[in-house]
N, C-alpha and C positions, 0 to 999 in steps of 0.2 A: 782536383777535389773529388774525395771519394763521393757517390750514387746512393743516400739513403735505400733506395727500393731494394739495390742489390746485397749491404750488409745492415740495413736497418740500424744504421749509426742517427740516432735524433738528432735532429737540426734545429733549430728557430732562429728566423731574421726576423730583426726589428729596426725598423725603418723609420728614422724621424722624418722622414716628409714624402716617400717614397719616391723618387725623382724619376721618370720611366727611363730614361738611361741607365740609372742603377739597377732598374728591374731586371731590363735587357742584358744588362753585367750578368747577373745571377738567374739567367733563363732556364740553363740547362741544372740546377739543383732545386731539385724536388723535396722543396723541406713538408715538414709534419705540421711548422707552426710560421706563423705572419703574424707577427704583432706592428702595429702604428703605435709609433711615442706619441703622436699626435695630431690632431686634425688641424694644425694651423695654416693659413692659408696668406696669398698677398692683401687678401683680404678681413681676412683677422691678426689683429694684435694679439700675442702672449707675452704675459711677464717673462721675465729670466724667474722670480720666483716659482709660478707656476709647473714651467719647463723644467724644472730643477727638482721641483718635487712629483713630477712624473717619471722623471729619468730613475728615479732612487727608488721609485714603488716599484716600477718595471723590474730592476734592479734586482728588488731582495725576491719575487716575484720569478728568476730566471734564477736564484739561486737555488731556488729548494724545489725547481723543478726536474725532471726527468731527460734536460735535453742535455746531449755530451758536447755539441758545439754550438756555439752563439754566435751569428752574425751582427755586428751592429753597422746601421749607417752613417757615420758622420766623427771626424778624429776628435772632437770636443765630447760629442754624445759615450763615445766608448771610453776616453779616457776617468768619466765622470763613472760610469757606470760599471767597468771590469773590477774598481777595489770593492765595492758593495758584492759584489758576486762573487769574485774568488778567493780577498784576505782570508786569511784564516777556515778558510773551507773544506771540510775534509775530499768535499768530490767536487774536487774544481775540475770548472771547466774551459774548453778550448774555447778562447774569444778571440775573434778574427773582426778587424776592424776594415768598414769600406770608406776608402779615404778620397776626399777630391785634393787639391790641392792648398785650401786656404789655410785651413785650421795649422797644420805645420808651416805656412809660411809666416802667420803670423808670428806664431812662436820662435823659429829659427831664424828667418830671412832676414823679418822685419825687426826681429829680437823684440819681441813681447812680451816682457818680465813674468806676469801673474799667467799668461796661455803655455811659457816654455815649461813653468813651475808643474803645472795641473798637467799638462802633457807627457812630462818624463815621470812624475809619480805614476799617473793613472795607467801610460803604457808598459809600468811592470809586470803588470798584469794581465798583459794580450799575450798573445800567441804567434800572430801572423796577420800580417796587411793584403787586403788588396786595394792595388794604389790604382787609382785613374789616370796614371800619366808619369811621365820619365823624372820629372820634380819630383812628386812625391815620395817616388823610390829612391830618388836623391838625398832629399834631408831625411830620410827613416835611416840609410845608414850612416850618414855621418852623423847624428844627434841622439838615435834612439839604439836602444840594445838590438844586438845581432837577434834575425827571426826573420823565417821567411817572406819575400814579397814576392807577386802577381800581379803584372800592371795586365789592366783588360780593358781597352779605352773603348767608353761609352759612346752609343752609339743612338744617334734620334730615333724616333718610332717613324715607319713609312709617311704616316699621314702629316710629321711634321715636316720633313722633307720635301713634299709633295707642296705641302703647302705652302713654303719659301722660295719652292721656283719661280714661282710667279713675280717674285720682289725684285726687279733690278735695279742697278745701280745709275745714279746720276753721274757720269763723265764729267760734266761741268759743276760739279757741290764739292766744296771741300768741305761738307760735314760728315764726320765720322761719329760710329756709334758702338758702342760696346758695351755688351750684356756682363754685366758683375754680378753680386751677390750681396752677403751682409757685411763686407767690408773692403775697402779701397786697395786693399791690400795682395790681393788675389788678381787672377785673369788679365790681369796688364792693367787694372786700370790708373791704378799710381804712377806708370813707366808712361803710361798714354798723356793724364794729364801733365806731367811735366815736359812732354815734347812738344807740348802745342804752344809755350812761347817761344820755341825754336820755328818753327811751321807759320808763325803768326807773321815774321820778319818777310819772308816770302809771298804767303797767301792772307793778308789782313783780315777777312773774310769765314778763317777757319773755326769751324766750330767743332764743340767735344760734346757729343748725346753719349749720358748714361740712362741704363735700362737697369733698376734694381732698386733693393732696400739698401743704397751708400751710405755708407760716412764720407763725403766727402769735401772737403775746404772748397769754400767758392774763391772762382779766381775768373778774368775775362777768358770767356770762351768756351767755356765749360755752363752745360744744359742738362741740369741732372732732372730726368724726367720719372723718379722714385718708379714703382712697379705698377707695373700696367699688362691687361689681359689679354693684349693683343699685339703680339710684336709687330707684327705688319703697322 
């Protein structure tokens, strides 16, 4: 990735939640411009209306600006927002999308009708991914138009590192716990919850902790404890 300072090529990322592992991704590019899609937080609720009408103001907003390349965070956020920016533009620009892994799973894996729709329209209009992980780069070529990817796997900040040495494991708990996101559908936790009435036959005792904003079906064994501030 070309060095704004060096040919003073304009950049702006805009980051719907800015995740410090995505920062970390993007350390070494020195853009001109940082925009937040928003300040939402585990502790604030936004509508999807809301959300929706940020994304689009951002949007026409990054169209008639002076940047030649657009970063966006998130494969739902970019696929919404590269046709407001580039259909019919005479100085389109290069949008490059930072992708984790859900947003295309849902669409592809999981084959979700209205996410695969909004995802192959809106990715006509990108340029190039960078993907979080071997998945991602996965379903971008067998689903979406040929274009470059860059997988850069994200990496925690020292101090959260630091901070989960201290957490060790119980030997004798067969509770397991896994950090997801806004949908079941991602990070294992759909593969997790259906192993645990395999696991159950053995260990009676086993439990399933989720950590996130889930959709997830209640079934025995499963402890979805929604988002909380404190992993430890």
């Amino acid at each position: 990735m070309s060095n704004p300072q060096h040919n003073k090529t304009r950049i702006a990322i805009a980051y719907s939640g800015a995740h410090p592992a995505h920062i970390k991704m993007l350390a070494d590019v020195y853009s001109t411009s940082i925009l937040m899609l928003g300040n939402w937080s585990i502790n604030r609720d936004i509508s999807i209306k809301n959300k929706f009408l940020l994304y689009v103001s951002t949007a026409l907003k990054l169209r008639k600006s002076a940047f030649e390349i657009i970063i966006i965070e998130g494969t739902t956020q970019s696929a919404l927002m590269a046709p407001f920016i580039n259909c019919r533009n005479p100085k389109s620009k290069i949008i490059i999308t930072l992708s984790a892994e859900d947003g295309l799973y849902r669409a592809f894996a999981a084959r979700k009708l209205l996410d695969r729709i909004l995802i192959g329209a809106g990715f006509r209009y990108i340029s190039g991914i960078i993907a979080s992980g071997d998945l991602v780069a996965k379903l971008a070529e067998q689903h979406l138009k040929p274009m470059p990817i860059a997988i850069r796997y994200p990496q925690l900040p020292d101090e959260a590192s630091k901070s989960l040495l201290a957490v060790e494991p119980s030997l004798d708990s067969h509770n397991m716990l896994l950090i997801g996101s806004g949908s079941a559908l991602c990070k294992g936790v759909d593969i997790a919850s259906q192993s645990l009435a395999f696991l159950s036959n053995e260990f009676p005792d086993a439990q399933l902790t989720t950590v996130g904003r889930l959709d997830i079906e209640e079934q025995p064994g499963v402890n979805p404890q929604g988002p909380v501030d404190d992993i430890k």
